[in-house]
VEXDREN-2710 file (C-alpha; in Angstrom, 1 decimal):
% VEXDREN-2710
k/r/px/py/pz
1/UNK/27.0/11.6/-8.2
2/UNK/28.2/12.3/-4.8
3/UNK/28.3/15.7/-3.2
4/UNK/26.3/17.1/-6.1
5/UNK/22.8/18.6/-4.9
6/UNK/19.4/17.0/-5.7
7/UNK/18.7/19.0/-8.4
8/UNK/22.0/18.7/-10.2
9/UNK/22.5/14.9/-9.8
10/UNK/20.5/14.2/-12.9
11/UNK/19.7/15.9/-16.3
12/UNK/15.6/16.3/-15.8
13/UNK/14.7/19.1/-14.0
14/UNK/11.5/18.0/-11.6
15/UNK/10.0/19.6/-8.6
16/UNK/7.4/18.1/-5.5
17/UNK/7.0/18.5/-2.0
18/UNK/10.1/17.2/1.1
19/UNK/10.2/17.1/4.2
20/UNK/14.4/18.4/5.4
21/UNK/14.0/16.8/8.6
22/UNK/12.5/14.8/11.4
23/UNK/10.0/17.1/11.7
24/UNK/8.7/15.7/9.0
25/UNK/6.9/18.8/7.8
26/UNK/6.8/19.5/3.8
27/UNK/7.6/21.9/1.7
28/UNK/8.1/22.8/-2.2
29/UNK/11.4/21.3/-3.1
30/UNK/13.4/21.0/-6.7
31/UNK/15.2/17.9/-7.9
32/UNK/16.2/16.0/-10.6
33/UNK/15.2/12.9/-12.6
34/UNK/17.5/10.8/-14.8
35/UNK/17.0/11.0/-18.5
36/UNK/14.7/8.7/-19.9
37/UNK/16.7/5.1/-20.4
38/UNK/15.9/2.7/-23.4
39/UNK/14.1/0.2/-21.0
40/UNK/12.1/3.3/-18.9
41/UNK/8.8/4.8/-19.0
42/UNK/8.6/8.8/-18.1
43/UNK/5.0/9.5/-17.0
44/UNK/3.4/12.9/-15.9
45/UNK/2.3/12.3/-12.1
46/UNK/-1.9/13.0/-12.2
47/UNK/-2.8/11.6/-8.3
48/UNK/-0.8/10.4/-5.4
49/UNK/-2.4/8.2/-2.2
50/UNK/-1.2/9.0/1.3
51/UNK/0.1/6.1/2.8
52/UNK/0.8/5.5/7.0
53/UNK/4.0/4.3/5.3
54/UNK/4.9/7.9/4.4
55/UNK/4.4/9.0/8.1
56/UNK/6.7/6.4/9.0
57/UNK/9.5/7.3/7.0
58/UNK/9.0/11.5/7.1
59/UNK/9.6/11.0/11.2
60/UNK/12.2/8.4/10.5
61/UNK/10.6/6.1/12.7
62/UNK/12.1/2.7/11.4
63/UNK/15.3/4.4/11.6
64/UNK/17.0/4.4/8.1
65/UNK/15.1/7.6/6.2
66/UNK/17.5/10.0/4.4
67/UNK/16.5/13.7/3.5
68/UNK/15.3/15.5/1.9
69/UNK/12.6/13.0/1.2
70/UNK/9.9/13.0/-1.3
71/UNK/7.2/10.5/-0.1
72/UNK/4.7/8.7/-2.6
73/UNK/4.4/5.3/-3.5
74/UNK/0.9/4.8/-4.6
75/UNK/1.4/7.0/-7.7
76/UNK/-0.8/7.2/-11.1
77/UNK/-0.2/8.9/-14.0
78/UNK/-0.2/9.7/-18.2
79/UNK/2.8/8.4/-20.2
80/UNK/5.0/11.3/-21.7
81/UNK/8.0/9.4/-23.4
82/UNK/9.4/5.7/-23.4
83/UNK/12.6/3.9/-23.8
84/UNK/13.3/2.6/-27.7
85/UNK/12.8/-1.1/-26.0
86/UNK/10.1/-0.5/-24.0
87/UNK/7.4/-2.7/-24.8
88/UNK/4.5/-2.6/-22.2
89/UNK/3.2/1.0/-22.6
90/UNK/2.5/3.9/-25.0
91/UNK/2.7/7.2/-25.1
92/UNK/-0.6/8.2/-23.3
93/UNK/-1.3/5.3/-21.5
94/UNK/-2.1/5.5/-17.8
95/UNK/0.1/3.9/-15.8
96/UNK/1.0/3.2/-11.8
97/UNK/3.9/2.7/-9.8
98/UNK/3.7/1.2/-6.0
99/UNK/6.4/0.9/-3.5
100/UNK/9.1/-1.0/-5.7
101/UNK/10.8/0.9/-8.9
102/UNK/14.1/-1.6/-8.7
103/UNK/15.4/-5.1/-7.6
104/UNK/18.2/-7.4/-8.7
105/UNK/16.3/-9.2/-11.3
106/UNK/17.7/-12.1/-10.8
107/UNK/17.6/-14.0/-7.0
108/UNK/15.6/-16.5/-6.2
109/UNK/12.5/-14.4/-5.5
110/UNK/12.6/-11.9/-8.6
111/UNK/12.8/-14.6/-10.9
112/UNK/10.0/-16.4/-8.8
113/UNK/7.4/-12.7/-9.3
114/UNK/8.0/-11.8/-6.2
115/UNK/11.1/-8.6/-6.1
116/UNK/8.8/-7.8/-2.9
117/UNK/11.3/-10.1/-1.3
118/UNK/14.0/-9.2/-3.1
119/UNK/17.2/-8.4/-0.4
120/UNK/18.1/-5.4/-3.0
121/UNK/15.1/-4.4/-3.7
122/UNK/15.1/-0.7/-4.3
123/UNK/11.8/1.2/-3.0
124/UNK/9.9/4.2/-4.6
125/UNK/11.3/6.6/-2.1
126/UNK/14.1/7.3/0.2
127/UNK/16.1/4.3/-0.8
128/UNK/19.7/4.1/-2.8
129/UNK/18.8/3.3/-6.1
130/UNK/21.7/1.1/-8.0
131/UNK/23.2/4.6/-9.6
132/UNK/24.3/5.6/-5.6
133/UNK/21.9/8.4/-5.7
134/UNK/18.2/8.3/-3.5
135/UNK/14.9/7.8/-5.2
136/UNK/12.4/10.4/-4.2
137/UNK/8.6/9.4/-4.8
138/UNK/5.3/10.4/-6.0
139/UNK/4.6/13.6/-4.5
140/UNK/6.2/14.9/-7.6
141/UNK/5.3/16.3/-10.9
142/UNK/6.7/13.6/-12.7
143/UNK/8.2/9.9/-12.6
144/UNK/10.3/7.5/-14.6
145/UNK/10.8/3.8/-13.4
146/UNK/12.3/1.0/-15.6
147/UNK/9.0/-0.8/-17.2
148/UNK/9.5/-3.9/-15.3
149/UNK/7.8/-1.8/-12.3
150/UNK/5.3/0.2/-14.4
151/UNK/1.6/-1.3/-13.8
152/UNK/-1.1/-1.0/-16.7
153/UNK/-4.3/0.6/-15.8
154/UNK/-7.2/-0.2/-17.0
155/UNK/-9.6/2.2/-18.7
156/UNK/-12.3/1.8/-17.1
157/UNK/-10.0/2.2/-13.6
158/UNK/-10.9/5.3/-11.8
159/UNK/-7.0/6.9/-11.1
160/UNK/-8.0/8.4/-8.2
161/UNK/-9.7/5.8/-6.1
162/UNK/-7.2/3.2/-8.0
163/UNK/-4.3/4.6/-6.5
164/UNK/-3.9/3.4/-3.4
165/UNK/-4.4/0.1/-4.5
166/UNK/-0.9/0.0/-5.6
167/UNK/0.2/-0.6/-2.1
168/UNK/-3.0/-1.0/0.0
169/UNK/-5.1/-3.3/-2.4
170/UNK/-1.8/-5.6/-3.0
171/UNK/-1.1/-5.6/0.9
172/UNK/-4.6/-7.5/1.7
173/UNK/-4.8/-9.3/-2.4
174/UNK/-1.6/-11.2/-1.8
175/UNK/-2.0/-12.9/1.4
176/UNK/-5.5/-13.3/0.7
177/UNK/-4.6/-15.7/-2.5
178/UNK/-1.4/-16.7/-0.9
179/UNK/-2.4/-17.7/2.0
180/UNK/-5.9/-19.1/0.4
181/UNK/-7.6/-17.3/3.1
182/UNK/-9.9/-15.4/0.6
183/UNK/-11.1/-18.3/-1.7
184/UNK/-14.6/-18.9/-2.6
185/UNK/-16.6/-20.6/0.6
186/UNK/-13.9/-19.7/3.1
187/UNK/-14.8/-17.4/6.1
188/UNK/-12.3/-14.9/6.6
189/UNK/-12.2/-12.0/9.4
190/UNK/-11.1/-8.9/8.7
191/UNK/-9.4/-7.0/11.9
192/UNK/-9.4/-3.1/11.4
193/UNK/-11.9/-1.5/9.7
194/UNK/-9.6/1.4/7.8
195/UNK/-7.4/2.3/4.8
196/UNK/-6.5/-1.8/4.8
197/UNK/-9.2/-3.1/5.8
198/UNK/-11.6/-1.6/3.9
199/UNK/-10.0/-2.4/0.7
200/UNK/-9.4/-5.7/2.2
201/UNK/-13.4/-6.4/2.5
202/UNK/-14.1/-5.7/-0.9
203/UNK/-11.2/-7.6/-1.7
204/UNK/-12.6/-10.9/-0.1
205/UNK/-15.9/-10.6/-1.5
206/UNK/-14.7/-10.5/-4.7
207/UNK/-13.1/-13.5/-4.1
208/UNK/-15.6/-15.0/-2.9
209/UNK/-15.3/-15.6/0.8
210/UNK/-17.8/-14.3/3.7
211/UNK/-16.4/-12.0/6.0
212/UNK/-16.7/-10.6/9.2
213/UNK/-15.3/-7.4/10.1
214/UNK/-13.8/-7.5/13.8
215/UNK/-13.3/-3.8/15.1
216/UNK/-13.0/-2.0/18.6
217/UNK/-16.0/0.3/17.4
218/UNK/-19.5/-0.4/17.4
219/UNK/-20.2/3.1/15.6
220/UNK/-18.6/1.0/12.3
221/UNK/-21.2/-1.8/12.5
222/UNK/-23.6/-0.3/9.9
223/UNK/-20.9/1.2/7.3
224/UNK/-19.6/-2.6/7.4
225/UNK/-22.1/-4.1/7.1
226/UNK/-24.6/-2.2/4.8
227/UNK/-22.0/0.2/2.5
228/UNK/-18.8/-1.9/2.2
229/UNK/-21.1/-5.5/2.4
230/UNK/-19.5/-7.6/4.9
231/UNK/-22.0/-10.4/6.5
232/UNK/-21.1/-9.7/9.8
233/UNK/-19.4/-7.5/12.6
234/UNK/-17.6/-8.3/15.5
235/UNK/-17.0/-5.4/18.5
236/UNK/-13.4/-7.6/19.9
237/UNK/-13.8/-5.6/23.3
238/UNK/-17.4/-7.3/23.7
239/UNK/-16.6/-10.6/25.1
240/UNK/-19.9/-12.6/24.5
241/UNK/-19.8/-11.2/21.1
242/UNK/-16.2/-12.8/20.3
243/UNK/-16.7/-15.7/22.6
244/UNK/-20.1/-16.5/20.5
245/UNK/-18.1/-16.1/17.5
246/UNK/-15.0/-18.6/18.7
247/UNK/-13.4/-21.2/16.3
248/UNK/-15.9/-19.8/13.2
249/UNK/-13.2/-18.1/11.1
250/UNK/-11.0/-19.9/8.8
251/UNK/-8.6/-16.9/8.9
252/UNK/-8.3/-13.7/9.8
253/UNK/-6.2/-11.1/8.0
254/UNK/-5.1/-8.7/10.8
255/UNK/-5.0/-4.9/9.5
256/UNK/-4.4/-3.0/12.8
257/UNK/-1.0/-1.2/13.4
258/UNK/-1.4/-0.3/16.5
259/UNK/-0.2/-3.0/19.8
260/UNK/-3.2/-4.8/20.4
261/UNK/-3.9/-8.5/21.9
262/UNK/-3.8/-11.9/19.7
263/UNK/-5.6/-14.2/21.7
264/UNK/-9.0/-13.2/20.9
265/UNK/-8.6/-13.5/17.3
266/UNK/-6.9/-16.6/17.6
267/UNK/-10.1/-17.7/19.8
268/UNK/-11.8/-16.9/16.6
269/UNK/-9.9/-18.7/14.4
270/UNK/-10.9/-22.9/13.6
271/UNK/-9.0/-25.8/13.8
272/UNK/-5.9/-24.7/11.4
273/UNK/-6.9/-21.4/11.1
274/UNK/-4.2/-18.8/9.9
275/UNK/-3.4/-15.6/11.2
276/UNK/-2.0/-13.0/8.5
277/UNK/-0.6/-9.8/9.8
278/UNK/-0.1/-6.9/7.6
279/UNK/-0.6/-4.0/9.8
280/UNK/2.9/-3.8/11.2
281/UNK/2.3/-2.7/14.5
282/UNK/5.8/-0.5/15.8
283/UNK/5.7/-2.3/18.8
284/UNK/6.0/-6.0/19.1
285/UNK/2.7/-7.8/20.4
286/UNK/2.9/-11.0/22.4
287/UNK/1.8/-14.2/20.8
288/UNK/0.3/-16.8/23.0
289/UNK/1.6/-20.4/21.9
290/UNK/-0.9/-22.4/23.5
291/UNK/-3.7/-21.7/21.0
292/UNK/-1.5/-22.4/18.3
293/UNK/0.1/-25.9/19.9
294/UNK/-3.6/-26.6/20.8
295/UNK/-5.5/-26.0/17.2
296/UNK/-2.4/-26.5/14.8
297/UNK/-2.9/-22.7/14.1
298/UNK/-0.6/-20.7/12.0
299/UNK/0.5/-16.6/12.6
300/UNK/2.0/-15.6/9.5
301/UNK/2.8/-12.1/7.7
302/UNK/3.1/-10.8/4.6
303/UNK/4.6/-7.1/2.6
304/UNK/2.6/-6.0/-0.3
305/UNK/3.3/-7.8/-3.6
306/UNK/5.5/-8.6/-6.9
307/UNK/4.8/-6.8/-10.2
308/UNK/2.9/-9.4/-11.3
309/UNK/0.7/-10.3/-9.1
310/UNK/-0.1/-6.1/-8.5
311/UNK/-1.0/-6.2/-11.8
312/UNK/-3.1/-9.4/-11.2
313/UNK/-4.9/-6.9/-8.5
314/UNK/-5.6/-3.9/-10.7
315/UNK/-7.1/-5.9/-13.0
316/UNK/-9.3/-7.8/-10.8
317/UNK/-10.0/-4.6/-8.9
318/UNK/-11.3/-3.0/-12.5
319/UNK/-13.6/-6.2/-13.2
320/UNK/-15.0/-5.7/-9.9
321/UNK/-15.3/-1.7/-9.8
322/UNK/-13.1/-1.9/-6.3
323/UNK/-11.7/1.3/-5.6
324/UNK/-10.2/2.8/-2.4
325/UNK/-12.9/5.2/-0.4
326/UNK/-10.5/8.5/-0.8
327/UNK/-11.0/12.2/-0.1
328/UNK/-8.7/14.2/-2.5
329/UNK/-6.7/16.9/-1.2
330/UNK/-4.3/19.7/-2.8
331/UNK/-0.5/19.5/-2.2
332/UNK/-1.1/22.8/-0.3
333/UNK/-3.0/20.6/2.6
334/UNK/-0.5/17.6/2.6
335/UNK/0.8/18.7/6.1
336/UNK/-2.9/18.9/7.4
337/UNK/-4.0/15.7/5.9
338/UNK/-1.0/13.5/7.2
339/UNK/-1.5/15.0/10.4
340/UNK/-5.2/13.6/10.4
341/UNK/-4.3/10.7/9.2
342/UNK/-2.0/10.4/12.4
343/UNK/-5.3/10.6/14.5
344/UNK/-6.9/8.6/12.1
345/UNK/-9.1/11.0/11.1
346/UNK/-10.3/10.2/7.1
347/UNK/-12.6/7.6/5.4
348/UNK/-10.0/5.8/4.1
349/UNK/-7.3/7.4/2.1
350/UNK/-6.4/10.5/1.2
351/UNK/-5.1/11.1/-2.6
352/UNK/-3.3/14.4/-3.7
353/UNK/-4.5/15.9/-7.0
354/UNK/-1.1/16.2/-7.9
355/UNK/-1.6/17.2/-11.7
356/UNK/-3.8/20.2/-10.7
357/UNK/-1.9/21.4/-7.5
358/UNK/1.3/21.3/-7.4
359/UNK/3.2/24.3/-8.8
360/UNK/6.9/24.3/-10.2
361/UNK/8.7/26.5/-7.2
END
């Protein structure tokens, strides 16, 4: 495939939005797909979420993006053709795909659910796939991922508000249950009241747990507390607040990506409380080791989820009518809407009405 152009390197013609360059602006752009394989399911691209992820990787901030890039991995659509061995979807389903569409299959953690961890694992966009070419994402007209990484959604699943589940919801669901920091009875804190963290609240209150949302802004107080249904609120730059609040929390799963201090959550924290990051700061904080020595504490991360357990998350998600809080936006306003969501500026997600926006170039 080398040295042929993106829209020449396979036999499907497909078109979406890329960014050429750091800049990271985007702009139509035509491509190719492969033809449909006997173990892959083709699906027509209805809504794609806006993930902080995609800013990431259009600036090139972590350092290894390749252009042109076609961001999108929180991608929902309608099934247009399977593979002759495809087993887990029909024509016409609805169907997702999150931030995974490949891994080796067979390591330690693929054959253990969790290609999340998988050291080839191949992501949605921007990554070599196993053919040598780069897989470009959901801000597309269409998809096709082996069926392994298609998820099933269920009818009564909004695909809007669903979508950014597939990489959100499954960011907060699997430490939650991993960690056992969301089971029923348990009091868990929930740092960062935005695109994670407000999944992440109804998340542990369908679990079961009582939470406390711990923000930097009083002016959330009353949309935690009386629309999303969290039991308390915590200001963490109002020092009698958090100091009244100290050793209540049996964890705290920390949603912020921005540097911020650790020692007054882990002053929050019990006894052998835990400490889940997910927000992936892009500088590194400091960690105090005295609180941790002192309470037998544990700091601990986690990166979204296996197949299984996503699917594990949709379907809990649909029994509890969890959705994300989105505003939908055309293709055309995809520059202005990552660009807000730079300043932070939307309640919680944005989601692009792909299937009645974007326009073959």
């Amino acid at each position: 495939m080398a040295g042929k152009s993106p829209e020449e390197e396979h036999p499907v013609k497909t078109y979406g939005w890329a960014a050429r360059d750091l800049s990271g602006v985007l702009s139509p752009f035509k491509f190719s797909r492969r033809a449909t394989l006997e173990d892959d399911v083709r699906f027509k691209v209805l809504f794609c979420g806006i993930c902080h992820t995609d800013i990431h990787f259009l600036k090139n901030e972590w350092g290894f993006s390749t252009y042109p890039l076609v961001p999108g991995h929180e991608i929902v659509g309608e099934v247009t053709e399977v593979g002759s061995k495809v087993t887990k979807v029909k024509v016409g389903d609805k169907v997702g795909v999150g931030c995974l569409v490949g891994s080796c299959r067979t390591c330690e953690n693929c054959t253990a659910d969790l290609e999340n961890y998988c050291p080839k694992m191949v992501l949605t966009y921007a990554t070599p796939n196993f053919d040598g070419t780069i897989t470009y994402g959901g801000y597309s007209n269409e998809m096709v991922c082996n069926e392994h990484f298609i998820i099933r959604f269920p009818e009564n699943m909004p695909l809007d508000g669903g979508a950014p589940l597939l990489c959100a919801g499954v960011t907060v669901y699997s430490p939650m249950k991993y960690y056992g920091i969301g089971k029923p009875g348990s009091h868990i804190g929930i740092n960062g009241l935005g695109g994670l963290g407000h999944v992440a609240v109804k998340f542990a209150k369908a679990l079961g747990a009582k939470v406390t949302v711990i923000s930097t802004s009083e002016r959330k107080k009353e949309e935690a507390l009386n629309r999303l249904g969290a039991d308390a609120f915590l200001v963490s730059r109002n020092a009698d607040e958090m100091q009244a609040a100290a050793g209540t929390l049996d964890g705290i799963l920390d949603c912020v990506s921005a540097k911020h201090p650790l020692l007054p959550l882990l002053g929050l924290l019990k006894y052998h409380g835990k400490l889940i990051t997910v927000g992936a700061p892009p500088e590194p904080l400091e960690l105090p080791t005295t609180p941790l020595i002192m309470g037998r504490k544990l700091v601990g991360g986690s990166n979204i989820g296996g197949i299984a357990e996503t699917q594990e998350m949709i379907d809990l998600a649909a029994t509890h009518n969890i959705t994300a809080d989105i505003e939908v936006v055309s293709i055309e306003d995809v520059n202005t809407a990552l660009e807000r969501l730079a300043k932070g500026d939307v309640r919680y997600r944005f989601v692009i009405d792909v299937a009645n926006t974007l326009k073959a170039p």
